[in-house]
N, C-alpha and C positions, 0 to 999 in steps of 0.2 A: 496495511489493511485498507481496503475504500471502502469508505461512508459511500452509497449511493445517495441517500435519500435522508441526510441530521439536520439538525435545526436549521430551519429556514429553507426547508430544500433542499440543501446544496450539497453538492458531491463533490468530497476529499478523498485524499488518499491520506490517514493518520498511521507513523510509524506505534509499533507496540514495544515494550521494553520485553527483559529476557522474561519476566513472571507471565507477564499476559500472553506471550510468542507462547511458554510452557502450557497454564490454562487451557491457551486454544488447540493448541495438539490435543493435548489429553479431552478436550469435549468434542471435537471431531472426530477423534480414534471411539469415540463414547458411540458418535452417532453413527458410525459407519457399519456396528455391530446391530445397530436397528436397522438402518440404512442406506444396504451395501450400495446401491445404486449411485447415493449422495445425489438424485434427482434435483434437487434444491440449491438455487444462487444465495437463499437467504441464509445467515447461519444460525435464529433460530428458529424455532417452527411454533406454533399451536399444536396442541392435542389435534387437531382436524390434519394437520400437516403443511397446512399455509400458514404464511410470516404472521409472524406476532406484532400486534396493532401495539401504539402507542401506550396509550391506555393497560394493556395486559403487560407489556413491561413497567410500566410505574406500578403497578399492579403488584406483578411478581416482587421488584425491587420493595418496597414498602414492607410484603410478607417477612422475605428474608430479613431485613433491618429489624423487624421487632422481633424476629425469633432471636436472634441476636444482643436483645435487650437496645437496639438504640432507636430514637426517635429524630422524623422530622427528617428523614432519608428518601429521599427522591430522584430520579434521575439527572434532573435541575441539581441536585444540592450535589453531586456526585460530582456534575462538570465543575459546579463552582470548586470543591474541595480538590481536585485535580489543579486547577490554576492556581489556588493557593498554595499547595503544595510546591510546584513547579513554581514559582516565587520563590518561596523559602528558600530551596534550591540552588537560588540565585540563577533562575534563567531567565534570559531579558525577556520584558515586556512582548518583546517584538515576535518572539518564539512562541511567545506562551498565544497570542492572538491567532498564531498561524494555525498553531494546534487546535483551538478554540472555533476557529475558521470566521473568527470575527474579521471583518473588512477594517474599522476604525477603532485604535488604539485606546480611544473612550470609554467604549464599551466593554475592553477588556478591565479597563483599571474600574470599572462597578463591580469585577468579579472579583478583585482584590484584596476590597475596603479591610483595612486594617482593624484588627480586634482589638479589645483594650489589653486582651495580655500582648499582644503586637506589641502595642505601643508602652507597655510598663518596661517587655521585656528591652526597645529603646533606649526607654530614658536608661537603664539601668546600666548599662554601657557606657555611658559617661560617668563619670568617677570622681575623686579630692583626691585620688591617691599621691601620695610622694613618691 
């Protein structure tokens, strides 16, 4: 898929795995039956039919998350929880930044900061066993 225009401006091309590849079929097949034309580079739209601003995605994002019962769900906390996931994972650093479209390895590892269960679930791993 290409990001024209994520954070910072910059234009990627981000692979999707096999659920989002699925997702997107089935919401394109959705729109194609509004509209057959598919006029539209963006893939979502506004009610008016031009791309949805920033704002009306965090917007939408936020709605769903509480219909959902969870809080504190943002488009922001969405990337962040993608790269911790992709950690846990065990995918390197190096990977996780590309996806990220971070330039410096830095700023990735601020997306990473370990949690306290992180770090219990750590220590716990070390053992007295015999």
């Amino acid at each position: 898929m290409l990001v024209r225009q994520g954070k910072g401006h910059k234009a990627r091309s981000v692979p999707l795995n096999k659920d989002a590849r699925g997702a997107l079929e089935e919401w394109l097949g959705a729109r194609r039956e509004v509209d057959p034309d598919n006029g539209h580079e963006h893939l979502f739209l506004s009610q008016k039919g031009g791309p949805l601003s920033v704002r009306a995605i965090g917007f939408r994002v936020s709605a769903l998350a509480k219909k959902a019962n969870l809080e504190d769900v943002s488009p922001h906390a969405l990337r962040h929880s993608f790269a911790k996931n992709l950690v846990n994972a065990d995918v390197g650093l190096e990977k996780v930044a590309m996806l990220l479209g971070h330039e410096s390895l830095e700023t990735t590892r601020l997306y990473i900061t370990p949690s306290e269960a992180d770090l219990q679930e750590a220590t716990e791993r070390v053992t007295w066993e015999d």
